[in-house]
C-alpha positions as CSV (number, residue, x, y, z in Angstrom):
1,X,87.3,-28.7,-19.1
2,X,85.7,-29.1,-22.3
3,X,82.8,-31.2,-23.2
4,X,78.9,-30.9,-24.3
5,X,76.2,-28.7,-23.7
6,X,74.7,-29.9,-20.2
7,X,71.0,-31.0,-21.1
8,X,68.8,-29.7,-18.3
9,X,67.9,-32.5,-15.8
10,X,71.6,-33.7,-15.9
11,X,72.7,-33.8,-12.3
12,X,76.2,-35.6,-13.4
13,X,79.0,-35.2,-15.4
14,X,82.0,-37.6,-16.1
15,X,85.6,-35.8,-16.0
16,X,88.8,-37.0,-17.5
17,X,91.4,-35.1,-16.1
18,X,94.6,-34.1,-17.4
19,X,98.0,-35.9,-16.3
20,X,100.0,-32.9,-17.2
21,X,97.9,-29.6,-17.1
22,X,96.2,-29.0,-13.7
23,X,92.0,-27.6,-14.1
24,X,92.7,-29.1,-17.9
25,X,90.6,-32.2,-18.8
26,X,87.4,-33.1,-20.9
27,X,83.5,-33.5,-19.2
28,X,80.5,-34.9,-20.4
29,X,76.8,-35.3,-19.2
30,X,75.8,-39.0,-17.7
31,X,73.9,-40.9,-15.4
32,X,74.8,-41.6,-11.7
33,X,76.5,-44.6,-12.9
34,X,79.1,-42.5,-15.5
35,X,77.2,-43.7,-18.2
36,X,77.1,-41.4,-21.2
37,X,74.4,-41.3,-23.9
38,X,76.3,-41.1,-26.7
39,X,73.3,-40.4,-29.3
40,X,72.9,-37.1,-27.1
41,X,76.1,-36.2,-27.5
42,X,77.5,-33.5,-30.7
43,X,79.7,-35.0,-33.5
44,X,82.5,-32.8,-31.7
45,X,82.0,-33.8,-28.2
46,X,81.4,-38.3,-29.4
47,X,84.3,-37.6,-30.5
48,X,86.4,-35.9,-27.7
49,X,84.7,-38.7,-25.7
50,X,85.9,-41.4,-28.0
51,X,89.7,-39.6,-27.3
52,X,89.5,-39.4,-24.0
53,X,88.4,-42.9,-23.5
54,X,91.5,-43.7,-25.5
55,X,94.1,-41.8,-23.6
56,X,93.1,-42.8,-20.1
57,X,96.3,-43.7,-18.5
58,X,98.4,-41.7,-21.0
59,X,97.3,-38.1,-21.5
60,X,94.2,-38.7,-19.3
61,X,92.9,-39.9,-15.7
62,X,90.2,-42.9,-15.2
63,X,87.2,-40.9,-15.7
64,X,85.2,-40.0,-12.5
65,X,81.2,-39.2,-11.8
66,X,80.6,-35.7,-10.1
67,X,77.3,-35.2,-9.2
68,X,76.5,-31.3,-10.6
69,X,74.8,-28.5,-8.5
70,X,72.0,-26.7,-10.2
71,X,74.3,-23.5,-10.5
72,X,76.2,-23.6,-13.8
73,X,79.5,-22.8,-11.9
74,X,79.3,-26.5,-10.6
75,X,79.2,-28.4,-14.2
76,X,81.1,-27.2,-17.3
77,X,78.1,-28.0,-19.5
């Protein structure tokens, strides 16, 4: 999955998944709630997130909040 940098301290991550390419999909850091700061965010990952919030239901799944482990393998931040 592609996304952002995780910021340290960010225990979730939303994931859009791919419809068509299993373990393909896009992630971004958020709150327990799946809400996503979006002035923390890189110019290129905004505006992933702006895609993926427009292809839900076509390329991509409704986004889901996974709560990360501390080990990197857990998030893809």
């Amino acid at each position: 999955m592609t996304g952002s940098k995780r910021k340290s301290g960010a225990l979730y991550e939303l994931r859009f998944r791919s419809l068509f390419d299993a373990g393909r999909g896009y992630s971004f850091p958020c709150d327990a709630s799946g809400h996503v700061d979006l002035d923390s965010l890189s110019e290129r990952a905004r505006s992933n997130y702006l895609f993926a919030r427009a292809v839900v239901g076509q390329e991509l799944s409704m986004p889901e909040v996974h709560r990360c482990d501390p080990t990197p393998k857990e998030c893809s931040h």
